[in-house]
C-alpha positions as CSV (number, residue, x, y, z in Angstrom):
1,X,267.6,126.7,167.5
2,X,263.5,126.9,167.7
3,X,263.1,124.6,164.8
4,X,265.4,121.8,166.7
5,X,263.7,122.8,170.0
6,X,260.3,121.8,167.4
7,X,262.0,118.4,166.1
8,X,263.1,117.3,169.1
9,X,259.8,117.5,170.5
10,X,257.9,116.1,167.8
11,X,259.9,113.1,167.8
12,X,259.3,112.6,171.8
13,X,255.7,113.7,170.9
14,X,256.0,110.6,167.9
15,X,257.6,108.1,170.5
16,X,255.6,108.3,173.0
17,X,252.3,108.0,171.0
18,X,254.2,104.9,169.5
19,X,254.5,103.1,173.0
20,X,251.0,103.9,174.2
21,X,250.0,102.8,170.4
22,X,252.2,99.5,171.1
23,X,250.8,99.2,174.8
24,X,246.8,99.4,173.6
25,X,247.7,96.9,171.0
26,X,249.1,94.5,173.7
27,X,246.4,95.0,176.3
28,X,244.0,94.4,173.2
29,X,245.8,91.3,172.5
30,X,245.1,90.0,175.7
31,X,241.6,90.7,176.0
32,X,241.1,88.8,173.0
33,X,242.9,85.9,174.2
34,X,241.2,85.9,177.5
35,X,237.9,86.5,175.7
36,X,238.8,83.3,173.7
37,X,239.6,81.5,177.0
38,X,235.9,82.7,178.6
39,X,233.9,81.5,175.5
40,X,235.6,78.3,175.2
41,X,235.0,77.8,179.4
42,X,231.4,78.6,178.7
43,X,230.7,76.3,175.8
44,X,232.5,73.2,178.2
45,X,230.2,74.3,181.2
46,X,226.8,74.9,179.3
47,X,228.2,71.0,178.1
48,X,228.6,70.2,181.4
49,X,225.4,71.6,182.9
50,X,223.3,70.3,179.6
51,X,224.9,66.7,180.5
52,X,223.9,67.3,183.9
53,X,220.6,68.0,183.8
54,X,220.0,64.6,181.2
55,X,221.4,62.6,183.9
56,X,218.9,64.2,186.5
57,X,215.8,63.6,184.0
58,X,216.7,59.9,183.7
59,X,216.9,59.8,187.1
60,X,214.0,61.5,188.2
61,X,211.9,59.4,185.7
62,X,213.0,56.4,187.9
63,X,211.3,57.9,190.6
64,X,208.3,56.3,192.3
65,X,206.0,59.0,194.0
66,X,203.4,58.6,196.7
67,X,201.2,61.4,196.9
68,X,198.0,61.7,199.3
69,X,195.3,64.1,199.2
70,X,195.4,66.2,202.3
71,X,192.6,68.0,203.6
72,X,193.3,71.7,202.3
73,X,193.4,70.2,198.8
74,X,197.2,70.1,198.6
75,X,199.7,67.3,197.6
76,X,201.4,65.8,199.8
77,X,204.6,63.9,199.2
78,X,204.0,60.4,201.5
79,X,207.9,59.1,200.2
80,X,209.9,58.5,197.1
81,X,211.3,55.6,196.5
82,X,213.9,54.4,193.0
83,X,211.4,51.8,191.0
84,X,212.3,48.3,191.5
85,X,213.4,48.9,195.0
C-alpha cells in the first residue's frame, strides 16, 4: 500500500516538474523571440537616427551665419539664413 502511495506520488512529483519544465521552455521561447524583435527594432532605428542626422549635417552646412561681436566677448547669432537665398 505505501509503495503505491510512493509511485503515485512520484509520478505527480514527475508531472508536475514536466509542465513547469515545458512552461520555462515556452516563456524562454518567447523571450528569445521578442529579444530577436528588440534587436532587429534597434538596428532599423540606429538606421533611422544615423540617416537622420546625415540629412541634418547637409543641411546645416547650407547654413549662412551672421555672427557679431558683442561687448562681453560673446557670439551673438544676428540671423541665419539657407545660402543662395
Amino acid at each position: 500500500m505505501q509503495l503505491e502511495r510512493s509511485d503515485r506520488s512520484g509520478k505527480t512529483e514527475t508531472s508536475r516538474l514536466n509542465a513547469e519544465n515545458s512552461s520555462l521552455r515556452q516563456r524562454l521561447d518567447r523571450a528569445d523571440a521578442d529579444l530577436l524583435h528588440s534587436r532587429r527594432e534597434n538596428l532599423r532605428l540606429c538606421d533611422q537616427i544615423s540617416n537622420l542626422e546625415k540629412e541634418v549635417e547637409k543641411d546645416f552646412r547650407l547654413l549662412k551665419w551672421s555672427f557679431l561681436d558683442s561687448k562681453n566677448g560673446h557670439f551673438k547669432l544676428l540671423k541665419w539664413s539657407f545660402l543662395g537665398s
